[in-house]
N, C-alpha and C positions, 0 to 999 in steps of 0.2 A: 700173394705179392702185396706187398704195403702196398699202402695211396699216397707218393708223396703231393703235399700242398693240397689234401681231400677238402682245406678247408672251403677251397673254389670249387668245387664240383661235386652237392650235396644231388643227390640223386644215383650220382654217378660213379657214387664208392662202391656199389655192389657191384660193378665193373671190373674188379679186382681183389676183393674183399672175398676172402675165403668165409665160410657158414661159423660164428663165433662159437665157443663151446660154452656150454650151460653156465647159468648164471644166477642159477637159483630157482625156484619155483616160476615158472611163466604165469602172468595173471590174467593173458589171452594163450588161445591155441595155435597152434602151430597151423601152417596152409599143409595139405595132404596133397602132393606134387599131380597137378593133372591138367590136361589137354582137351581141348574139344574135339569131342566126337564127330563131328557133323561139318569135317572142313571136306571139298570139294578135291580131287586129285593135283589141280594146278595150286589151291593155296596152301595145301599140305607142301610142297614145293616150296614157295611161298617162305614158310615157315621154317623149311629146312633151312633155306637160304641164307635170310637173317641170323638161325644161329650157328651156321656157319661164319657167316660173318663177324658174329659176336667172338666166336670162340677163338679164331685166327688173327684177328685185326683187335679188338679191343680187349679182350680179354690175352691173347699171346702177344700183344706189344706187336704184330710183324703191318704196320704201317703199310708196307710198302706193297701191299695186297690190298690195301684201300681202293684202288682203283677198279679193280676184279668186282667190288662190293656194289662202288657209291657212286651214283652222279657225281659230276665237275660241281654242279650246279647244286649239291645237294645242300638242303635245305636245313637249316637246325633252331631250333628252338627253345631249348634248354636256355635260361637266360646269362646264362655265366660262360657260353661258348658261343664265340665270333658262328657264321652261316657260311658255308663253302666247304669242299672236300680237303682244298689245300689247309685252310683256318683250321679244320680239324686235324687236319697234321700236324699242322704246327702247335695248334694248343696242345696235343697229348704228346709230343716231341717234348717239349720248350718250355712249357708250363708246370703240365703231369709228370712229367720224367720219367717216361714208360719205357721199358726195354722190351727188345723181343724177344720171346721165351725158343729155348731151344733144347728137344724140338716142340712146335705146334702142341698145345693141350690136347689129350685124345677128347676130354671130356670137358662141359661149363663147369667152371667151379666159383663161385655159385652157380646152379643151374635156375632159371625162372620156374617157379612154384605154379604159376596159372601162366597157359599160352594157348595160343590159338590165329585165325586169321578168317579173315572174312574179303572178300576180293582181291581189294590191293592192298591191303591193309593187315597188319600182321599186328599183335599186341601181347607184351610180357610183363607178368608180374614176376617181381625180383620180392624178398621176405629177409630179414634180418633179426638177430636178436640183442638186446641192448639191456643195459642193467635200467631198472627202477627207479629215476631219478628220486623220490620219495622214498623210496625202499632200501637200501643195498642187500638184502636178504633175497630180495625178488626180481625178477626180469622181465621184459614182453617185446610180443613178437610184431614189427613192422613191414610196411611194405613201401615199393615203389614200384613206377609203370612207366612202361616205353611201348609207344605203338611209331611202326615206320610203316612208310608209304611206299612201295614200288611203283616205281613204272620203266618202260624198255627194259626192265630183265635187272635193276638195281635199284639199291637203295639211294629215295627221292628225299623224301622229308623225315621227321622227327621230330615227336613232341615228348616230355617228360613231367616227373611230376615235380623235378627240382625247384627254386627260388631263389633270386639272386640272393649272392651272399657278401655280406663286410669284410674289406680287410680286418684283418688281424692288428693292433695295436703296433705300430711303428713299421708295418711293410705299404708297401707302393698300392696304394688303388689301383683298381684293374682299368684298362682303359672302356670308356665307353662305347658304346657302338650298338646301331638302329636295327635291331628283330626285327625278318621278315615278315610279311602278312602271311597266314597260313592257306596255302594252295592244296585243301584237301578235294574240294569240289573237282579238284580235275582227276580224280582216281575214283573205283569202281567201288560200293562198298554193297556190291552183291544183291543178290534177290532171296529174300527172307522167305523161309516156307511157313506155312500154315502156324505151326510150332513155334517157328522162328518168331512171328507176330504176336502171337498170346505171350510170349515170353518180354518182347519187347513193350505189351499193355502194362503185364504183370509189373515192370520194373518202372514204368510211366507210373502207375499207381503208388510205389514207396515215393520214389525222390521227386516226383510232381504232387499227387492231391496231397499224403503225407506230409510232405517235408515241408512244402512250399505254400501249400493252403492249410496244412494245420490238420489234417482229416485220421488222426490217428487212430481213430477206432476201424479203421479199415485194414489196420494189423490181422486184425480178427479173420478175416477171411483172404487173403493174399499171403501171410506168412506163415511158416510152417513154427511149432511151438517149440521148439528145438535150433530156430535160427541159429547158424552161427558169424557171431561177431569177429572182425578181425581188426577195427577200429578198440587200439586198447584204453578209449576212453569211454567205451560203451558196455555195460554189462551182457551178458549171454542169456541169447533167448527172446522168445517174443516178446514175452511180458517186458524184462528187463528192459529193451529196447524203448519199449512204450513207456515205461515210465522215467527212463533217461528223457526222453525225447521232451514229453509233455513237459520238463520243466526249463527245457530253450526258450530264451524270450522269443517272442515271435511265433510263437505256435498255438495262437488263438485262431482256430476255424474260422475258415470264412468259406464264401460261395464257391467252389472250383467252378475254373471256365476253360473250354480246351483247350487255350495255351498256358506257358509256362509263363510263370512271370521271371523267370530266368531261365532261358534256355541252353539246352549245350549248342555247345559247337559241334562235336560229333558225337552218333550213335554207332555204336558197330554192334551185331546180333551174330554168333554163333554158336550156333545149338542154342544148350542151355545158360549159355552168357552172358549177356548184355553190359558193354562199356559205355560210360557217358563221359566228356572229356567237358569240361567248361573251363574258357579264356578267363582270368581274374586279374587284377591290376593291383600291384601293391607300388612305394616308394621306393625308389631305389637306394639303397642303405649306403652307397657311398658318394648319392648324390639326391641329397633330397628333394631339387627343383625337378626332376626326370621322374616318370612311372616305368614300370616296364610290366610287361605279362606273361604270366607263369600258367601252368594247367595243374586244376586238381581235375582229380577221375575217381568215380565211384565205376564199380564190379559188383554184379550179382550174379548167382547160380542159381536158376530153377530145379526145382526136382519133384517130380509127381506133380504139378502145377501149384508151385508155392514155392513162392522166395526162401533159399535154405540157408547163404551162404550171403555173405559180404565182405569189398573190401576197399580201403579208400590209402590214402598216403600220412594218416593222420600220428602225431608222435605223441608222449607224455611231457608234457613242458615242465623244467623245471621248475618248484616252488621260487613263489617270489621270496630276495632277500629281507631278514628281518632286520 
């Protein structure tokens, strides 16, 4: 099913967006479709749930099973979508111009590439493939993320990796309106086992002493040499990564101390996965006096104890005009 007006709800086109067919050589790998092992009976549930939800209500258009899904009160954070269950009808009614599919999809189409849950908390990577701005011979493969919050038996909150977007030249700006604060703390995000914790060190070590104090030589012993990148501005591999990395400004070592000098907002641990979700504030593009905040999210994979796998929201920008 098209996106109509996708130009409002970047995130939220793999919503509908069937998997695109080849586009040329991809210059990253494709995600190999997988699920945590290590979810508990209730958040396997959990997990049904939500894509249940997805498959019936956003993805088949049938709205009117939103309630079966969502809190009244449900919460949204995507910054291009009003907060409420009704808001969200009516944006995918009114806005999106979704129909409801007949009958029900048996199957996601897209399906999310990485999923999993950890208490109350449920989280999906979605993967796309886009032609090579730089290239037309070549393509590469993206991602985006949705983690949603239950509580009482539905969908409570939601966060994404989206960012507001501009009107279009000569259409109506979208109207304003004030993001809630995010109420994650009132949900369970589980008891990390043994595993669980070395996993969540392992991944404290890339995006904290790495990233954030510069400590790249510690590649060397937390990443496995065969990394795989899914960010398609980063080359494959450990090395690769390390020597992409070292030439970001800002990545002169300094002293690590146990905090973050940017922390996330949330961690969720399951099995061998670890998400890190952080609040960012950009301009709002059709009202420059306003900020609003969007989430970026890194994903890692352990394997054998070493970071194998990664994934973030990140695109190929086009070349600047000459």
């Amino acid at each position: 099913m098209n996106v109509r007006k996708s130009w409002i709800v970047p995130g939220l086109a793999t919503l509908w967006l069937s998997p695109l067919a080849s586009q040329g050589q991809s210059i990253n790998p494709p995600t190999a479709p997988q699920t945590s092992p290590a979810m508990t009976e209730q958040e396997r549930r959990n997990l049904t749930f939500v894509l249940d939800w997805w498959r019936e209500v956003i993805q088949g258009g049938h709205l009117d099973l939103s309630s079966k899904y969502q809190a009244d009160n449900y919460m949204q954070h995507n910054p291009n979508v009003p907060t409420g269950r009704a808001a969200f009808v009516s944006f995918f009614e009114n806005v999106v111009g979704v129909k409801p599919a007949n009958p029900i999809p048996a199957a996601l189409a897209p399906a999310p590439v990485v999923s999993g849950a950890k208490g109350d908390f449920v989280f999906l990577v979605f993967e796309q493939q886009s032609p090579d701005p730089r290239d037309a011979t070549k393509s590469y493969h993206h991602n985006s993320f949705e983690v949603l919050r239950l509580q009482n038996g539905k969908v409570q909150e939601h966060w994404d990796s989206a960012k507001r977007m501009a009107a279009p030249p000569g259409a109506a700006k979208p109207a304003a309106f004030e993001q809630p604060a995010s109420q994650m703390a009132r949900g369970s995000m589980g008891v990390l086992s043994a595993d669980e914790r070395r996993n969540l060190e392992l991944a404290t070590l890339e995006l904290k002493d790495m990233l954030q104090y510069g400590h790249l030589e510690l590649a060397d012993t937390v990443m496995d040499p065969g990394y795989i990148q899914h960010n398609p501005n980063v080359p494959q591999g450990r090395d690769g990564f390390k020597q992409f990395m070292s030439r970001v400004p800002g990545r002169t070592p300094r002293e690590i101390k146990p905090e973050w000098i940017n922390a996330p907002s949330l961690s969720l641990v399951s099995g061998p996965y670890v998400l890190m979700m952080w609040d960012r504030k950009d301009k709002d593009p059709n009202d420059p006096t306003r900020e609003y905040v969007w989430n970026h999210f890194d994903v890692v994979r352990i394997e054998n104890g070493l970071i194998k796998e990664h994934w973030d929201e990140a695109v190929i920008a086009a070349p600047a005009a000459r």
